[in-house]
C-alpha positions in Angstrom: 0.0 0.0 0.0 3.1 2.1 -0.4 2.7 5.8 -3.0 2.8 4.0 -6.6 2.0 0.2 -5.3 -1.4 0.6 -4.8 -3.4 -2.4 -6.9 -6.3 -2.7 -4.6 -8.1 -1.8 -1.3 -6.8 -3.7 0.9 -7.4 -5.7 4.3 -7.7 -3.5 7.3 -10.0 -3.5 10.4 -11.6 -0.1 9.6 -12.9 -1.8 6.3 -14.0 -5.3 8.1 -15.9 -4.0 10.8 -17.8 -1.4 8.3 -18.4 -4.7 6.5 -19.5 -6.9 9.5 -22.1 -3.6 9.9 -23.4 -4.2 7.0 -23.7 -7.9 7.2 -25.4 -7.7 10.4 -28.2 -5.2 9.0 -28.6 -7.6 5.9 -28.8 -10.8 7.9 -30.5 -9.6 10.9 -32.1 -6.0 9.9 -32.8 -3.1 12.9 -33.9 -5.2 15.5 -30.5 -7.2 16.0 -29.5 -9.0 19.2 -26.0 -8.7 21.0 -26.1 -12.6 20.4 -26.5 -12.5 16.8 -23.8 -9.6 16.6 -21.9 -12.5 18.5 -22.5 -15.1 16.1 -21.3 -12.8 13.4 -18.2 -12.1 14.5 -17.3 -15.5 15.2 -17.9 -16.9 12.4 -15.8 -13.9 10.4 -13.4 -12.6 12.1 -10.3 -13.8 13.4 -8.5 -12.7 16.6 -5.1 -12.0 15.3 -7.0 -9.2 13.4 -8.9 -7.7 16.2 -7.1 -5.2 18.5 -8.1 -4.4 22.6 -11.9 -4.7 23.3 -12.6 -6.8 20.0 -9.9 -8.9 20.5 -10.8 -9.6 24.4 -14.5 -9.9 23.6 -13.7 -12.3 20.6 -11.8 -14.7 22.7 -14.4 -15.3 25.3 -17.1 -15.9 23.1 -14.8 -18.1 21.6 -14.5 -19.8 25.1 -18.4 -19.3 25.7 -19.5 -20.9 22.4 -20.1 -24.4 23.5 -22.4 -22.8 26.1 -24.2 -19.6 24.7 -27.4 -20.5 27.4 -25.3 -19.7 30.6 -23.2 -16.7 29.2 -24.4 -13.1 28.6 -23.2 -11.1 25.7 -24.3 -7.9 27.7 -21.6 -8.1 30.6 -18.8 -9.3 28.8 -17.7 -5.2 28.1 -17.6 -4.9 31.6 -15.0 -6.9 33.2 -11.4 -8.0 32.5 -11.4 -5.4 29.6 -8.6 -2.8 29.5 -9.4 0.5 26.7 -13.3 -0.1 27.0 -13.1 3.9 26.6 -11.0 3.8 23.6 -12.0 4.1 19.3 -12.5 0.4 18.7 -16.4 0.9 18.8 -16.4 4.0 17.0 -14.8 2.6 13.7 -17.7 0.2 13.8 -20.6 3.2 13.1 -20.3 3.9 9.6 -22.6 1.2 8.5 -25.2 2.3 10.7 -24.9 5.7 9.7 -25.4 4.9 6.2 -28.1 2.6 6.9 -30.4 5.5 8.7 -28.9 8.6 6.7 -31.5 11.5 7.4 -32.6 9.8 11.2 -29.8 9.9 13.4 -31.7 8.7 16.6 -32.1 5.7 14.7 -28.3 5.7 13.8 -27.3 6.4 17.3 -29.6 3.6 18.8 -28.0 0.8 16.2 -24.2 2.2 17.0 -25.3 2.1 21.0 -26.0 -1.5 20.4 -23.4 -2.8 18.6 -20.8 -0.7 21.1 -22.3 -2.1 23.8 -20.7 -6.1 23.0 -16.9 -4.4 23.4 -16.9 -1.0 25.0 -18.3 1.2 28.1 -18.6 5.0 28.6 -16.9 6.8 26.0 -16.2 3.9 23.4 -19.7 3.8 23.8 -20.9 7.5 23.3 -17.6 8.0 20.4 -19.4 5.5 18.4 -23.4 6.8 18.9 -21.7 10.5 17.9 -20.1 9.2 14.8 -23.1 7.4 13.5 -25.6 10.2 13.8 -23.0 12.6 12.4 -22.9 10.5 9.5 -27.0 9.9 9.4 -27.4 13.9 10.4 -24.7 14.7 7.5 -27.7 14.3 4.7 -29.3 17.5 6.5 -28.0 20.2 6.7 -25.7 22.6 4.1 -23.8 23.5 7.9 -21.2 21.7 9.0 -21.2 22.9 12.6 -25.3 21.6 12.4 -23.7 18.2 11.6 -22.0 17.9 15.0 -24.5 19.9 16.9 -27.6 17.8 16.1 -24.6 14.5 16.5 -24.1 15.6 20.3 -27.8 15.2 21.4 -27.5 12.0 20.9 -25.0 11.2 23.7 -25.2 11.7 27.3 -25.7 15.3 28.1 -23.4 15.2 31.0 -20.7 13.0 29.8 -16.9 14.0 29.8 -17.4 13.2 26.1 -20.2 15.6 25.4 -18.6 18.7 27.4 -15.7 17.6 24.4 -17.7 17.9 21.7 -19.4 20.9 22.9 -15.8 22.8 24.0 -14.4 21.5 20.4 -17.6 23.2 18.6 -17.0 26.7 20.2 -13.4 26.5 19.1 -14.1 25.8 15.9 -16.4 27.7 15.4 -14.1 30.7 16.8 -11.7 30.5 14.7 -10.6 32.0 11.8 -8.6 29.1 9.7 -7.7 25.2 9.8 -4.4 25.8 11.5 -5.3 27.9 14.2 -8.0 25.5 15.3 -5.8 22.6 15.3 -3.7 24.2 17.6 -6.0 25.4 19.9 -7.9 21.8 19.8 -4.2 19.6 20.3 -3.1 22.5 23.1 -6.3 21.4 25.1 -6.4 17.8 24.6 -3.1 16.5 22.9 -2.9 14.3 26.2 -5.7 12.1 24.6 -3.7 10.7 21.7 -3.8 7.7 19.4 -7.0 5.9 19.3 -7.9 8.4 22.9 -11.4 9.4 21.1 -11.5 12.9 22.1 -8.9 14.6 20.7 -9.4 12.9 17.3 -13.5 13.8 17.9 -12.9 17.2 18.0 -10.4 17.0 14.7 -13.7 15.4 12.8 -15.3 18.8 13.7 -11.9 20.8 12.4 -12.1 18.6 9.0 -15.9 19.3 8.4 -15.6 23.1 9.0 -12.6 24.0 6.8 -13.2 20.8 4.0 -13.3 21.9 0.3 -14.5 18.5 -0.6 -14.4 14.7 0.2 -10.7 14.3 -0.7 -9.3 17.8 0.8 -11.1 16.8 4.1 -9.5 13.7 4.4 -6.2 15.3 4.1 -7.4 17.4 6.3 -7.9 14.7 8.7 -5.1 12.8 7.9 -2.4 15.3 8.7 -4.2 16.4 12.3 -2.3 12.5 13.5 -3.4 10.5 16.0 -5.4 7.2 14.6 -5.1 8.4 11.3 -6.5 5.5 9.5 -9.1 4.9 11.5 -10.4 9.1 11.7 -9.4 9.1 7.9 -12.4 6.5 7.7 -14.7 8.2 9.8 -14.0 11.7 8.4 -14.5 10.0 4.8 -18.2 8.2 5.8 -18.9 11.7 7.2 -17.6 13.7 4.3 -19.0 11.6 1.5 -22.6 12.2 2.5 -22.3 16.2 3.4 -20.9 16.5 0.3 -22.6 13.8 -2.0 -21.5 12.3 -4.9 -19.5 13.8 -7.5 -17.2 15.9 -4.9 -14.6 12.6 -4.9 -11.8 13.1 -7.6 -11.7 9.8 -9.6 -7.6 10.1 -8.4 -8.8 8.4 -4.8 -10.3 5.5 -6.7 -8.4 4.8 -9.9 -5.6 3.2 -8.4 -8.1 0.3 -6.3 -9.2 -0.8 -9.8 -12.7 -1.9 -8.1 -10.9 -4.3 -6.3 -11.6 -5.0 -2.4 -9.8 -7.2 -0.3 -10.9 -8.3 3.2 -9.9 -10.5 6.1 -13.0 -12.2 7.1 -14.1 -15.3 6.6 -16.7 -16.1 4.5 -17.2 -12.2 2.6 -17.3 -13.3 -1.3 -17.7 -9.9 -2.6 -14.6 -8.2 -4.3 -16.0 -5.2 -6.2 -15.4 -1.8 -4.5 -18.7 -0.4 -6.7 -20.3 -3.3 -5.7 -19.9 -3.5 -2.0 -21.1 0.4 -2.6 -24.5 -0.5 -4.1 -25.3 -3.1 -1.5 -24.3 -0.2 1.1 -26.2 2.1 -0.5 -29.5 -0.4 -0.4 -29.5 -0.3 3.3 -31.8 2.8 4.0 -34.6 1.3 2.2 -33.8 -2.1 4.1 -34.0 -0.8 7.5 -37.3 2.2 6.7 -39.3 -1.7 5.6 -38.8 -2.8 8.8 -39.6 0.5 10.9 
């Protein structure tokens, strides 16, 4: 994946769990259980390409699996489980996002539930935030309004809301890209890599001062930290605000439509394909509201 090697998307965990997102939806539709979600991920994804939480919560329901009556999905998140608080949830939203584009409750409520199997708190609330800024992308022309109607959808009183809600006045205060950076990494640059709220209030940064699709993932991209993983979410969140068109054929010419993933039993290797079926998800989940 070095400059000039490029010959297709390849595997990554930002693109399998957007993937597993859409699997669930497709296989199990709005109403899905914390079991099912389970039975997904066991039977596609490997350990060795799960990280913290996922990885934890991946190898007990491995242990559990002879004996799903006597073991509850819901607790597993809460013991024996170091960075619960950390992004691991919150690269799992864009599905759910996409899925209920225009209804962010409905975004936030899926994201809750899917967070919920790995994380607690803060990996919880990062994840509800990033799906309804992706839903509540689709309606509005201001990208402030994207994050501000995102942020009623957490806890009010959470450490992570006052974030948001600190990183929107800044923002909005200031004059240029740099000069927000600054004054949003001279605040919180003690929450680094994979930390949540530094890298929430860069989304906000990107949004605000984004040309298009591809300048704002620059954008995103050279504010550090998780930088794959916030590239990801700032693209989900970018691509509906701006809708299609605003993408320079550049970004995709050198994938040649082709996708390549780590799970186990995902047949699809069409970039344009795995699109469409995305794409087919609003009108999956408003049949079965």
């Amino acid at each position: 994946t070095t400059s000039g090697n490029i010959r297709y998307a390849a595997s990554d965990d930002d693109i399998n769990y957007t993937l597993l997102g859409m699997l669930n939806l497709e296989q199990h539709g709005r109403n899905f259980t914390l079991r099912q979600l389970a039975d997904l991920w066991l039977h596609q994804l490997s350990p060795g390409w799960t990280w913290g939480p996922e990885r934890v919560v991946l190898l007990r329901m491995t242990a559990a699996s002879m004996g799903w009556d006597s073991d509850d999905p819901a607790s597993w998140a809460a013991w024996l489980n170091p960075r619960d608080e950390w992004c691991g949830a919150m690269i799992r939203a864009d599905a759910y996002g996409f899925a209920c584009v225009g209804d962010p409750a409905s975004a936030a409520e899926l994201a809750f539930r899917d967070a919920s199997l790995t994380h607690r708190r803060t990996g919880v609330y990062g994840t509800m935030f990033a799906a309804a800024a992706i839903a509540a992308a689709a309606c509005t022309d201001d990208p402030l309004e994207v994050f501000e109607i995102a942020s009623q959808y957490v806890p009010q009183r959470s450490r992570f809301c006052r974030v948001v809600r600190t990183a929107l006045d800044i923002v909005s205060g200031s004059t240029g890209f740099m000069e927000a950076y600054e004054k949003i990494h001279g605040l919180y640059g003690q929450y680094g890599h994979c930390r949540i709220f530094q890298e929430s209030a860069t989304l906000i940064n990107t949004l605000r001062f984004a040309a298009d699709s591809g300048d704002g993932i620059c954008r995103q991209v050279m504010q550090g930290n998780d930088t794959d993983s916030y590239g990801c979410t700032a693209g989900s969140i970018l691509g509906v605000f701006f809708g299609p068109g605003r993408l320079e054929p550049r970004w995709l010419a050198p994938f040649r439509d082709a996708l390549r993933t780590s799970l186990a039993a995902f047949w699809e290797t069409s970039l344009a394909a795995t699109a469409d079926r995305i794409a087919r998800l609003p009108g999956r989940i408003a049949r079965q509201a």
